[in-house]
C-alpha positions, 0 to 999 in steps of 0.5 A, a space after each residue: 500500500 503506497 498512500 501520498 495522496 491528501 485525503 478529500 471528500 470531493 477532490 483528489 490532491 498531491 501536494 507537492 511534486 512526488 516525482 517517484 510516483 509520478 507516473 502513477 499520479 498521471 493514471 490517478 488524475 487521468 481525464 476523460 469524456 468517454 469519446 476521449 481521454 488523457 493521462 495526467 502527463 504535463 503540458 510542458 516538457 517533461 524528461 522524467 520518466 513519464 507515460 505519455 497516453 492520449 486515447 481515442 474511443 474505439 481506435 486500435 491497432 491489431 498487433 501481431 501476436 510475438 510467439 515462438 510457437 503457434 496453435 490452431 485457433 490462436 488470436 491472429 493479433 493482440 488488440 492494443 489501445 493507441 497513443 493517439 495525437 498529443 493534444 495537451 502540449 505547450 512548450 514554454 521558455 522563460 527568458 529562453 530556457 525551457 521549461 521541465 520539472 526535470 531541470 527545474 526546482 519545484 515548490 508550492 506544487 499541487 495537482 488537484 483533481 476536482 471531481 465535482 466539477 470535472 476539471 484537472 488543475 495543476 499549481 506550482 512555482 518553478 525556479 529555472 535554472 538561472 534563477 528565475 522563478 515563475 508562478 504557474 497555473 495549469 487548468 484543463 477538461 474533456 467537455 462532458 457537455 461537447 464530448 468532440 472538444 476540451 480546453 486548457 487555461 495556462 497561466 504564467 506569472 514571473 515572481 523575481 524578473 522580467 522578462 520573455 515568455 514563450 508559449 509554443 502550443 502544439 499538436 504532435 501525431 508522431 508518438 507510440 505506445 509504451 509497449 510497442 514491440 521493437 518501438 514500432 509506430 503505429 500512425 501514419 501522417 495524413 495531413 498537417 496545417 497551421 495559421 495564425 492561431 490555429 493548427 490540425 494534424 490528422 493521422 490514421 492508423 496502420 492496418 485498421 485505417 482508423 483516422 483521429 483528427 485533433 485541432 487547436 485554437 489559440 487565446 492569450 490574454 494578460 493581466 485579464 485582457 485579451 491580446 493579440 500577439 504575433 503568432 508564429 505558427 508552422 507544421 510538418 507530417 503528424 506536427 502544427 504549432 503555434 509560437 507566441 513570445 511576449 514581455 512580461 513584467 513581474 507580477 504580471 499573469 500571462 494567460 495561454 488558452 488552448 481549444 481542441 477538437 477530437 475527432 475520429 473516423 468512427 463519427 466522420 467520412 475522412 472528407 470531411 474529418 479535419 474540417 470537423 474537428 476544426 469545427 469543434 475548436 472554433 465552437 470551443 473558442 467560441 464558447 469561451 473557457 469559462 462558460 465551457 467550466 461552467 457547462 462541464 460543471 452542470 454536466 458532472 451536477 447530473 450525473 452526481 445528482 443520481 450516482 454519488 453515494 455520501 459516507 458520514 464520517 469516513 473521508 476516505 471511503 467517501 472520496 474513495 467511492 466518488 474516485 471509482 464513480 468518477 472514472 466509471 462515468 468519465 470511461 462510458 456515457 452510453 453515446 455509442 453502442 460501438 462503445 464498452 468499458 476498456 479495463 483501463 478506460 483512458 489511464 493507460 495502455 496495458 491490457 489492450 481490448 476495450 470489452 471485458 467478462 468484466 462489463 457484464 459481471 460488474 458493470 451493468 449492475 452500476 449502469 442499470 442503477 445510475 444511468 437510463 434503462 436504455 445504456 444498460 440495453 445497449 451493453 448487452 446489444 453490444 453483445 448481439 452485434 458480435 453474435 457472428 463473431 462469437 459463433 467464428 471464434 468458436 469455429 477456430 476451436 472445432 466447435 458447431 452447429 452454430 455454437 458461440 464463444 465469446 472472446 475473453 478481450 476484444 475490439 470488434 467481436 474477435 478474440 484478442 488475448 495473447 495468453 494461451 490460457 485465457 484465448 482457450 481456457 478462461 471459457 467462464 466469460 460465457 456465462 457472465 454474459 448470458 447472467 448479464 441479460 439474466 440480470 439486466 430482464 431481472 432488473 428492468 422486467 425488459 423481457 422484450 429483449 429475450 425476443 428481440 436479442 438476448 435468446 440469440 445469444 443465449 442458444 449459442 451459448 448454450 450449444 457452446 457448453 453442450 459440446 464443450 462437457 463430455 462424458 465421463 464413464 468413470 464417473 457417470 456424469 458430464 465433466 469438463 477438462 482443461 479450462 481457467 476458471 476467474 482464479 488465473 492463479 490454476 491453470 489447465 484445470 479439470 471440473 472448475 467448480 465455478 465454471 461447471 456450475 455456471 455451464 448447467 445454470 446458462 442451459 436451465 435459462 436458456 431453456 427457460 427463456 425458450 418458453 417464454 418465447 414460445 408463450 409471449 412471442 411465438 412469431 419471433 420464436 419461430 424465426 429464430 427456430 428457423 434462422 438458428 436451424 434450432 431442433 428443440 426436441 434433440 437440443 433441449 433433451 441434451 442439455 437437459 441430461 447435462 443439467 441433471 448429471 453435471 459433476 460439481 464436486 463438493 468435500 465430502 462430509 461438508 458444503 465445500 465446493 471444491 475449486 478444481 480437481 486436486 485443489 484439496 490435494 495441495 498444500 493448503 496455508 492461509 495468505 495471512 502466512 506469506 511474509 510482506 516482501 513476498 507480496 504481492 506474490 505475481 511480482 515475485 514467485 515464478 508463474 510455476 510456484 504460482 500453480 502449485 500454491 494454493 492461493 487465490 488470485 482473485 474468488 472463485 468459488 465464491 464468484 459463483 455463490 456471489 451470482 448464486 446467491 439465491 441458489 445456496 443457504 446462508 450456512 452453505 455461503 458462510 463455510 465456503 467464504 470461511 474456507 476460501 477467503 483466508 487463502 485468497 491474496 486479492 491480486 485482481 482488482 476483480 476480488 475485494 468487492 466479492 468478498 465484500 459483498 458475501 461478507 456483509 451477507 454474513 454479518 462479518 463487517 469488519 472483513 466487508 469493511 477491509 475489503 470495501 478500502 481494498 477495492 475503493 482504494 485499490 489505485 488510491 493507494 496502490 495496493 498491487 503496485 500497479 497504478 502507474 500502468 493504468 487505473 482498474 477501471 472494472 472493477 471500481 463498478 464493484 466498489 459502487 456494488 460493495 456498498 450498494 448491494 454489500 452493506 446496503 443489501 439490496 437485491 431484486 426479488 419477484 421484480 420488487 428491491 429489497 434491501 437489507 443494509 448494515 452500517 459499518 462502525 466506521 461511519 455516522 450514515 450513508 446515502 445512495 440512490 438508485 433507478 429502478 422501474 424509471 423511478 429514483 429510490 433514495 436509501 439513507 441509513 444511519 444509527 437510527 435506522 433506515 430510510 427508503 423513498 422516491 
């Protein structure tokens, strides 16, 4: 756990210059819109270890995947998030000396990310290397309210001199990925122009022939009054700028402001892209920085006014809950049914892939709650719209009959995960997505989409699972070998509890959505028979015998699921044995020690009695959380809202407490040490469950919301709201009870 951050109940602070830990303060105050992003890298040059990170929604490069071996069905590439154009860049010298924290001594810093009002704010003084000193103030925001533009404000006052200050705003195309391989560039130069004030650099993928146009308008103002400088402006392949150079006085405030527009070909014809986002600067600067802060700050009031959850008593739970929501809305708005939740959203590169198991396990339960009915329909029609390619991935591995395996990463419906153990094996994604639609009809009673979509899904998913189990003659049931269950700690194993329980569930639902149709929507149902060349009468009998005769193995003489066959015959130790230098264990065992250890990266067995929970009493819930917790090491960002939740169902509120902070402060404080790689964007839903549906127990039963909340001894009370059935329930709890309205 590393902490350097101030605690705030609406902001997000770093005071003073943390150099060491500056690349995971660039992922931390990342910001974004959800048609684009930016790290917090600084406008000025920067020669210190940075990641530079620009990112452009939908936008990816197929990079071929680097193995010395290859395996029929393998992905063809791995799905990397770009680098897009550098839009943030201002080059300053000071009396001819550049600007660069690397070089220069820094005092009075903050950085500030306001999340009520949507805006990163950098403040710091800055001695040059001649002993000049000036006084700096950096602002910037991707407009919510424009979702095309952004803006920055970038003053600048001489504390001990007068002299010459140089501003060089700039658009630069020509950059690449941090994790390139043999620092390949992914982006070729498609134009380039530059005028007084203004510039536009357009660039376009290799391969995929994305195209991202960015382009700038200039103001500059001092002492508050706008001038109008000399501007010395120039371009060149993937490069525009401008130069403004002018005396200051001491004490005077030199002021740089920056409009862009972002744009990509997803939304414009390549004719007319550049002129877009020309367009969208000049709206920019038309509308002016502050009525543009001031409509970012109406657009963020919405979105508080239904997601934000208020903690009396606690700021570091409170800010660490309006952190995650923070990054859940700025990742995804819901715009574009192209659109889905990157793992790492816009803070950072790695992973690749924009849709996860993750948006259907732990996302569309916060978008159902805090957004309109019809951004959680589209999640799931996101799904639908790669039926096809579901069905082709499943293909590649021998399976038929119109049998589909949804990719474990993906951009475009393929799969794109270089690892051979989550591309073949980490077959569980089946079955969140199939509970996705089970939970989105359970939670909206939208049992239209069943008609219109979701059965399509649910049938290839399901003939997936029954060509996917075989027949054991030893044992006299359906067993299912070699897969990865969500503890990517155990590789390649056989009767994967989790996986196994979820491949009987998906063929019982998909059998019971079957008769809905036939009762509610015949005509559709008789297209799809047709179109699907569905034979219900030899399909339904299978899955049927694989429902009753599916093993799922269970220690005999207890409720213990057991995790995989042969879990029980390792050397079973709780975590709570493993020294402190040896944590966390990803960073320091090799993958081999790994396996052969009993630890858990992430829950398992409990992920099901989590979905399940309906399924299994209490007792049965407790002895498996009992048992398997204390083995879990929580190195996926995926396990402490599980944990949490089962825990507060079992009254154990000191351990829903522990993992509440692990998983809401998981990027705060780095727990895994990982933050400078990008934030866990996933699984800050499950902060947002951990209290909605962990310590304030809401559920849906028979259509209706029950709750059954708790409040921890950390807390004076607690309030968050939820939409259910077009309406707004409002759940306060305090030491006096419980309060529940519309």
């Amino acid at each position: 756990m590393i902490q350097y951050l101030t605690t705030h109940p609406w902001k997000i602070i770093e005071e003073g210059f943390k150099r060491k830990h500056h690349r995971s303060s660039e992922s931390i105050f990342s910001i974004g819109n959800g048609r684009f992003g930016q790290r917090a890298n600084f406008e000025e040059d920067y020669s210190g270890p940075t990641l530079q990170g620009s990112y452009v929604a939908g936008v990816y490069y197929p990079d071929k995947t680097r193995v010395g071996w290859w395996k029929n069905g393998y992905p063809e590439y791995f799905a990397k998030v770009l680098n897009s154009v550098n839009w943030i860049g201002i080059r300053i010298k000071v009396e001819g000396e550049d600007v660069d924290f690397a070089k220069c001594i820094t005092s009075n810093f903050r950085r500030e990310l306001n999340m009520r009002e949507g805006y990163l704010v950098r403040t710091f003084d800055l001695e040059m290397p001649s002993g000049k000193i000036i006084r700096a103030e950096a602002k910037r925001f991707c407009s919510m309210a424009d979702d095309e533009t952004a803006a920055i404000r970038y003053a600048i006052t001489p504390l001990n001199f007068t002299g010459t200050i140089r501003f060089q705003p700039y658009l630069d195309g020509d950059v690449k990925n941090h994790d390139s391989n043999y620092e390949e560039k992914f982006w070729e130069h498609v134009h380039s122009a530059s005028s007084p004030a203004s510039g536009v650099v357009v660039c376009r993928t290799r391969k995929t022939e994305f195209d991202v146009a960015a382009a700038m308008r200039i103001q500059v103002e001092l002492n508050g009054k706008e001038i109008i400088p000399t501007y010395h402006h120039s371009h060149a392949d993937f490069f525009a700028e401008n130069n403004i150079e002018r005396e200051v006085h001491q004490g005077e405030t030199m002021v740089l402001y920056k409009y862009v527009g972002l744009v990509s070909s997803l939304n414009y014809s390549r004719e007319e892209l550049a002129n877009a986002a020309q367009k969208a600067a000049e709206r920019a600067i038309k509308s002016g920085f502050d009525s543009m802060l001031k409509m970012q700050a109406e657009s963020w009031s919405k979105i508080w006014d239904l997601a934000d959850i208020v903690i009396e008593g606690d700021d570091e739970a409170q800010q660490a809950i309006r952190f995650n929501i923070f990054h859940m809305n700025q990742t995804y708005t819901g715009e574009d049914a192209r659109l889905n939740i990157g793992p790492k959203g816009f803070t950072g590169e790695k992973y690749g892939g924009s849709t996860y198991w993750d948006t259907e396990a732990y996302c569309l339960p916060f978008y159902m709650s805090t957004k309109d009915q019809k951004v959680a329909r589209q999640l799931l029609v996101y799904r639908y719209n790669q039926l096809d390619k579901a069905i082709e991935n499943a293909q590649k591995l021998g399976f038929k009959n119109g049998a589909a395996l949804y990719p474990m990463v993906t951009m475009n419906g393929e799969e794109c995960h270089n690892e051979w153990e989550i591309t073949f094996e980490e077959i569980h994604r089946n079955g969140a997505i199939a509970y996705g639609i089970f939970n989105y009809i359970r939670y909206t009673g939208d049992e239209k989409y069943l008609s219109e979509f979701g059965w399509d899904v649910l049938l290839g998913i399901a003939r997936f699972w029954s060509q996917r189990v075989h027949w054991s003659k030893a044992r006299q049931q359906y067993v299912m070998h070699g897969v990865t269950g969500p503890n990517e700690y155990e590789n390649n194993v056989n009767n994967n509890w989790y996986t196994s329980y979820f491949a009987k569930w998906c063929l019982q639902y998909t059998i019971e959505a079957m008769e809905l149709l036939k009762s509610q929507y015949p005509d559709a149902y008789g297209a799809k028979v047709a179109r699907y060349a569905f034979d219900e009468t030899t399909e339904v009998k299978r899955w049927k015998d694989i429902i009753d005769n599916m093993y799922l193995g269970q220690l005999e003489g207890t409720e213990i699921r057991i995790q995989h066959d042969g879990f029980m015959d390792k050397e079973l130790a709780p975590a709570s044995a493993l020294s402190e230098s040896e944590r966390p264990i990803n960073q320091h065992w090799s993958w081999d020690r790994i396996l052969r250890s009993c630890y858990i990266k992430q829950a398992d067995v409990l992920q099901g009695l989590y979905f399940f929970e309906d399924h299994f009493s209490k007792e049965v819930i407790r002895e498996n959380f009992d048992f398997y917790e204390p083995m879990t090491v929580h190195e996926s960002s995926l396990s402490p809202c599980v944990h949490s939740i089962l825990a507060a169902l079992l009254g154990q509120e000191d351990k829903a407490y522990e993992m509440y902070m692990r998983t809401s402060r998981l990027d705060l404080d780095d727990y895994n040490h990982e933050a400078h790689e990008g934030l866990h964007i996933t699984s800050m839903a499950g902060t947002w469950m951990s209290i909605v549906q962990g310590f304030g127990g809401m559920r849906v039963n028979n259509g209706q919301l029950t709750f059954n909340p708790i409040l921890p001894k950390q807390w004076k009370a607690y309030s968050f709201n939820v939409l259910f059935n077009g309406k707004v329930v409002k759940v306060a709890v305090n030491k006096d009870g419980v309060q529940i309205s519309e």
